[in-house]
Every structure is written in C-alpha cells, then in structure tokens.
C-alpha positions in Angstrom: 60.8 143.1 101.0 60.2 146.8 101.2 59.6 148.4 104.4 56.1 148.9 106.4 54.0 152.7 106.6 52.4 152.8 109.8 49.1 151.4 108.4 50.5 148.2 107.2 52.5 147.8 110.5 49.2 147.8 112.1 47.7 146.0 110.2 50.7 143.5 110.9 49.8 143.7 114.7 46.0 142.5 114.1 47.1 139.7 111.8 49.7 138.5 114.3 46.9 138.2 117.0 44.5 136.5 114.4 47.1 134.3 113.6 47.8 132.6 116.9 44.0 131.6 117.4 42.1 128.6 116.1 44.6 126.2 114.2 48.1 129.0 113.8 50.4 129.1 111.8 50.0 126.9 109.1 49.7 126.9 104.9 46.6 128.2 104.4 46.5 130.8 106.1 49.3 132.4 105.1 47.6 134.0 102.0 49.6 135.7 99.5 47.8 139.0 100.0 49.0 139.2 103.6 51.2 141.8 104.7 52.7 139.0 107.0 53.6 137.1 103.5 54.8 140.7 102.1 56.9 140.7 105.6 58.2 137.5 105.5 58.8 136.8 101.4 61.7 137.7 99.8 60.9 136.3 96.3 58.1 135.4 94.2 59.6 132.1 94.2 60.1 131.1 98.1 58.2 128.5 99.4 55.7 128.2 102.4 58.7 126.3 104.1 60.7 129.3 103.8 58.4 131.6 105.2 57.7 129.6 108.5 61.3 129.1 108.6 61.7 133.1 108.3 59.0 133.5 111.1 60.5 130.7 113.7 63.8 132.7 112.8 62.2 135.7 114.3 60.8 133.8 117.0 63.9 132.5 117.9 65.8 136.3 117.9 63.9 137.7 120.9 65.8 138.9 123.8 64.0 136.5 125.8 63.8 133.0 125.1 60.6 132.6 127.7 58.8 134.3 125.2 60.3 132.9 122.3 59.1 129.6 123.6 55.7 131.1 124.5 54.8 132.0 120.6 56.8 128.9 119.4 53.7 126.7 121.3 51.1 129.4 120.7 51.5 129.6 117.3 51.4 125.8 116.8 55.5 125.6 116.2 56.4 123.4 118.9 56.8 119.6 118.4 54.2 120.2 121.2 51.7 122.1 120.2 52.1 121.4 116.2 48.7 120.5 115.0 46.9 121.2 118.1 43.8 123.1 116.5 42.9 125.1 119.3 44.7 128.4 120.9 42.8 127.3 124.5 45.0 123.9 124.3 48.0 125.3 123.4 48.0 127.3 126.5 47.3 124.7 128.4 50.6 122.5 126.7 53.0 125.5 127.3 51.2 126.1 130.9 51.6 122.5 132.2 55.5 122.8 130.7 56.0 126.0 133.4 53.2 125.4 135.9 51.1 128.3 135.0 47.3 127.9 134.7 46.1 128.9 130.8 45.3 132.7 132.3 48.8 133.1 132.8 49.8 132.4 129.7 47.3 134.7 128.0 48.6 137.5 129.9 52.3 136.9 128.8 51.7 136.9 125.3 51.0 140.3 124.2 54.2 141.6 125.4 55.6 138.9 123.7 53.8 139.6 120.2 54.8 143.1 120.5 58.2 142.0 120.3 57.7 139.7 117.6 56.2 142.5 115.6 59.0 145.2 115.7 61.2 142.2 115.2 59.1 141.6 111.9 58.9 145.0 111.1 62.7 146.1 111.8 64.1 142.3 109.9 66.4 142.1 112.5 66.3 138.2 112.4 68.6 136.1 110.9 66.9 134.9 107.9 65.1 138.5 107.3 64.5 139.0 103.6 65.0 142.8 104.2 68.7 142.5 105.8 70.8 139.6 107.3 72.5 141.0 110.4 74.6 138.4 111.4 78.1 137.9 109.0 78.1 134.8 106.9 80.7 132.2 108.3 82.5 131.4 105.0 82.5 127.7 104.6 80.3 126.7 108.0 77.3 127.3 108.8 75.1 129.6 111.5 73.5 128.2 114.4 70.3 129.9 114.8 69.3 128.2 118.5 71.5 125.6 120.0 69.9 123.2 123.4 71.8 120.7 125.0 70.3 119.4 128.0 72.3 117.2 130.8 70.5 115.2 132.9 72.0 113.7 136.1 70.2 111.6 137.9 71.6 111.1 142.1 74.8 111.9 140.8 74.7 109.7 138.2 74.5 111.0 134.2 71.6 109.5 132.7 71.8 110.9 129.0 71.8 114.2 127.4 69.6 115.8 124.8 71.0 117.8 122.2 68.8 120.1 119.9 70.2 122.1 116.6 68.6 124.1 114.5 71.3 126.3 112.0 71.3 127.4 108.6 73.8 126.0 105.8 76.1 128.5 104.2 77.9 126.2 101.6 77.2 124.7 98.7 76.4 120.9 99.0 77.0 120.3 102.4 77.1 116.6 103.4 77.3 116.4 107.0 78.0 118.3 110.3 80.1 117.2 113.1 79.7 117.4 117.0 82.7 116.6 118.9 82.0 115.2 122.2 84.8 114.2 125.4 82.8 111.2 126.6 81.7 107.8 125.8 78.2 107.1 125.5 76.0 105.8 122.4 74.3 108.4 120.5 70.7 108.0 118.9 69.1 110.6 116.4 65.6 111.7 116.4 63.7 109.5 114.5 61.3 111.6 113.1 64.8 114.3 111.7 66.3 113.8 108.4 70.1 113.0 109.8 71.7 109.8 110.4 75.0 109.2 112.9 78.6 107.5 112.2 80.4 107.8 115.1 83.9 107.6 115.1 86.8 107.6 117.5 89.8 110.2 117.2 92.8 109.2 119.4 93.4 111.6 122.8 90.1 113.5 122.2 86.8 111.6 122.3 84.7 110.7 119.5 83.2 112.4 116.7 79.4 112.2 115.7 79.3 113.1 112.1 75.8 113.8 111.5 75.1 112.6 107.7 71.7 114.3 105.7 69.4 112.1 104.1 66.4 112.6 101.9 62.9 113.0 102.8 62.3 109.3 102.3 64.9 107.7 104.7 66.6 105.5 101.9 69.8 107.6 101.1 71.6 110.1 102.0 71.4 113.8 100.7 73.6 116.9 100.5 72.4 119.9 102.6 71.4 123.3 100.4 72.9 126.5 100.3 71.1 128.8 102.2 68.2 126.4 103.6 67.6 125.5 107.2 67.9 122.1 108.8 66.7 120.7 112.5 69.2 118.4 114.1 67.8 116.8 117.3 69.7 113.8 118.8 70.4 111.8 122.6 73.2 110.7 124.0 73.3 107.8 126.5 75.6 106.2 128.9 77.1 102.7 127.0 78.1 101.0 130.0 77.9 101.2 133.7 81.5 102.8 133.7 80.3 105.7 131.2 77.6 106.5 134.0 80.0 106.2 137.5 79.1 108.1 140.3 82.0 110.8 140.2 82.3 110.9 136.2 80.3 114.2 135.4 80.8 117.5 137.3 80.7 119.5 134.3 79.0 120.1 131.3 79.7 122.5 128.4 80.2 123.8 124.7 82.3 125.3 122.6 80.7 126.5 119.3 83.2 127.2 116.1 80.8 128.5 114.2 78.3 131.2 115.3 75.2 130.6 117.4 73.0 133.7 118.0 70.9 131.8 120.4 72.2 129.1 122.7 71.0 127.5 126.0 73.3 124.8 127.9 71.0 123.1 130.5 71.8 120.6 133.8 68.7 118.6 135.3 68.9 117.1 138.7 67.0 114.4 139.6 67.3 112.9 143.3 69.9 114.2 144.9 70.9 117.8 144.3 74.6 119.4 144.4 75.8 121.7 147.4 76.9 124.2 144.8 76.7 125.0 141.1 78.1 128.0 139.0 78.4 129.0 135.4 81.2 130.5 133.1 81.8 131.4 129.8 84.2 132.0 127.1 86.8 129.9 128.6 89.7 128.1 127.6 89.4 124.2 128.3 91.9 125.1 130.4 90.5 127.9 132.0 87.2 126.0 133.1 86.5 126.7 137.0 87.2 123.8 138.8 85.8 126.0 142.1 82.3 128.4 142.5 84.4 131.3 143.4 86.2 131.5 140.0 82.4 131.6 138.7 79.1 132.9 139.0 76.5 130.9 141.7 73.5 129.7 139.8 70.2 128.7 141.6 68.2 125.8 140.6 64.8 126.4 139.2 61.6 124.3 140.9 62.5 121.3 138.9 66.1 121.0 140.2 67.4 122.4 136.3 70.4 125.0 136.2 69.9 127.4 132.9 73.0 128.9 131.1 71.8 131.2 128.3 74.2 132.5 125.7 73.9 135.1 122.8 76.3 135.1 119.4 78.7 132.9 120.6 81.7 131.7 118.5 85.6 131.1 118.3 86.1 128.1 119.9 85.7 128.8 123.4 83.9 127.0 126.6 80.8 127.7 127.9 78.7 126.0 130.4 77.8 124.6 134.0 79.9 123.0 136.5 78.9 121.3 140.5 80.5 120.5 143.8 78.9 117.4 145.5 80.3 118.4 148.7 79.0 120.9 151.2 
C-alpha cells in the first residue's frame, strides 16, 4: 500500500461516510477501484475476508472502544447489526444497547469516523498492509480485542462470557489454550469454528484447549499463518457448589501473549456490592484483597463495572475485585 496525497485522503473521508449508509460494509461494495480497497489491500491476491478483517482491525485500534463499538454496529460488523440493510436500524440496535435515542447516535459518529480515517490513513492498526506496529510474538499469537464478561447474579456467579478475536503467528496452529481457576462447564459459540476438550491439571484448575475445525463442522483444522480467527465461548456454573454464595469476589486475566485491546467486565444483577475496585499488572499474589490497595470503580446504570486495558502481556493479573460488606 503506498501512502495517500491529500485528494485521495479525502476522497477516503467521503467513501467512509457512503459506506456506513444503506446495507455497509459488505462485498460488493468494496470495488477494486476504491481508494478504501487501495487502503486496505496489500496484495493483488488478498481476499474480501482479509480486507474486512484489515478494517475491523482498525476499528478495533481506536483509543476509545465506545466508538469502536459505534462503527462496528454502524457499519453492519456486529453480530448485531450484520445484515441489517439499513443505517436508520442500525442506530436504533447500538441505541437500545446504551439507551440513546437514534439522534444520539448520529451525532457520535463523525468524530468517530474521523478517527477511523487517520487511523486508515496513518496504518497504525495491527493488520495495516502499510506497517505492523505491534512486534510479532514468536511462536503465539496477538490478541487483537479480548472481552470477558462476569456475571453475578445476588452474589451468586451465574456464568461468564468470554470473547477472542487474535491473529495467528505460526505456522499450522492446532489449538489455543485458556487456563481458568474455577469449575464450571464450558460451551462454545455455536455459530464459531472451535470446538472444547477440557482437561484438568493438578493444583491449578482446568485447561480449555480450544481445537479449530473446518468450515463444515466435521473435522478439525490447523489454524493459518498470518490469518485471523474469532473465539467466542460461555462458561457456566456445574453444580450448585461451583455457584455458592461467597465463591466469587474476583475476576481477572492474565494474558501471555499480547492483547492491544482488552476489556474485563463484572455485571450485577440483584443485589449490588458495598465496594468494588480495579488493578492491574499484578502478581497472583499481589491481587488487592482490600479497595484501598486499588482504584474505586463506579457501576454504570446497568449495575456493570468496566476495566479497560491496552497492550497488555507477560503474564500478569488484571481485573476487578468486591467487598459484600458495607
């Protein structure tokens, strides 16, 4: 990809807004004499696939992940909004999702679309055809957004909802692994393309090795270099015991390989904690068992803590913890 004059960065800017109306982002409109398919190609020989996956890359690498989610249901990218053929619905999808009426919305996106656009222009994204800015993990991969959502319902966890979407760095790559401290029974999307085999290790929980499998569900398939896989899963209490009253007062994640974008999430449903507080980077050691050895976080309107994290790696804890008691 060579880089934009000022003309074709304009003319970047007007495609972006034509883009988002009617049905968005989708194949055929993408036409090879675009400057967004100039922006976004690398080679003669990538694919459409590649291309959204270059643009949801760049959606995904803005500073704010309100507006990342914004253009990810306006431009018909969310499980959401995907094939929802008109912009007017769209806005009412993402407004009902953060109790905004569709003017709202409107009036949020064009500082969001200016963002996408130097983003675009500049290929600071993580799949960028014009540069890659983040180091390649040798022998892992790069998560490119990570979500885990715990959801605790009158002190009680009810399940948690786990979302990856990363980029393979190695050859052949079977399967991923996410390590996890408590029992519970895990169930993979059922519309993704990975499969589970949990398995037990002594003194540290369980592992849920995550195996790929081809497009038509019947075996499974090695990952490719270079490509980028969606790994969406749940995770539910197996027995009455898994879900006791006093058994979750934390929730967090350590990533070993990079994440560039990663939320950690706590919904309360019923009854609501007397305190709640954040860290990061922590031994799991050093996790605060008290709010004064972390930052105070308030609730949102629907009773959710947010922890939002940025290139995150090495091993380390993140995440949210409560108090019960006043």
């Amino acid at each position: 990809m060579a880089r934009l004059d000022d003309m074709e960065a304009d003319s970047l800017r007007h495609y972006l807004d034509w883009l988002r109306k009617n049905e968005g982002f989708i194949q055929r409109r993408i036409t090879r004499t675009s400057v967004l398919d100039r922006v976004l190609r690398g080679t003669e020989e990538d694919t459409y696939e590649r291309l959204k996956n270059r643009f949801i890359s760049a959606i995904h690498s803005l500073d704010d992940e309100r507006e990342a989610e914004l253009l990810l249901d306006v431009f018909a990218l969310s499980e959401a909004t995907a094939g929802v053929p008109r912009l007017q619905e769209r806005r009412r999808i993402h407004g009902a999702a953060i109790n905004r009426g569709i003017d709202s919305v409107a009036s949020r996106e064009r500082a969001a679309l200016d963002h996408l656009h130097s983003r675009l222009v500049a290929g600071t994204y993580a799949q960028s055809p014009l540069v890659l800015h983040v180091p390649e993990m040798h022998g892992g991969i790069i998560y490119e957004h990570t979500s885990t959502l715990i959801i605790v319902e009158n002190r009680k966890w009810r399940e948690t909802r786990e979302y990856y979407r990363f980029a393979n760095m190695i050859d052949d790559l079977e399967y991923v692994t996410v390590t996890r401290s408590y029992p519970g029974i895990v169930y993979p999307d059922e519309r993704g393309d990975f499969k589970v085999n949990t398995r037990p290790v002594a003194g540290a929980g369980w592992n849920d090795h995550f195996w790929h499998i081809n497009e038509a569900h019947t075996k499974t398939e090695p990952m490719k270099r270079a490509e980028v896989y969606d790994l969406k899963f749940r995770i539910e209490p197996g027995s009455a015991e898994a879900a006791r009253a006093d058994a979750l007062k934390l929730g967090s994640r350590a990533f070993h390989h990079r994440a560039l974008l990663a939320s950690i999430q706590v919904g309360f449903i019923g009854e609501k904690p007397a305190s709640v507080w954040a860290f990061e980077r922590v031994s799991p050691y050093a996790r605060p068992l008290h709010p004064a050895e972390g930052d105070l976080m308030v609730l949102d309107d629907r009773g959710v803590a947010t922890l939002r994290l940025r290139d995150v790696y090495g091993g380390l804890f993140s995440g949210v913890a409560w108090d019960w008691r006043g």
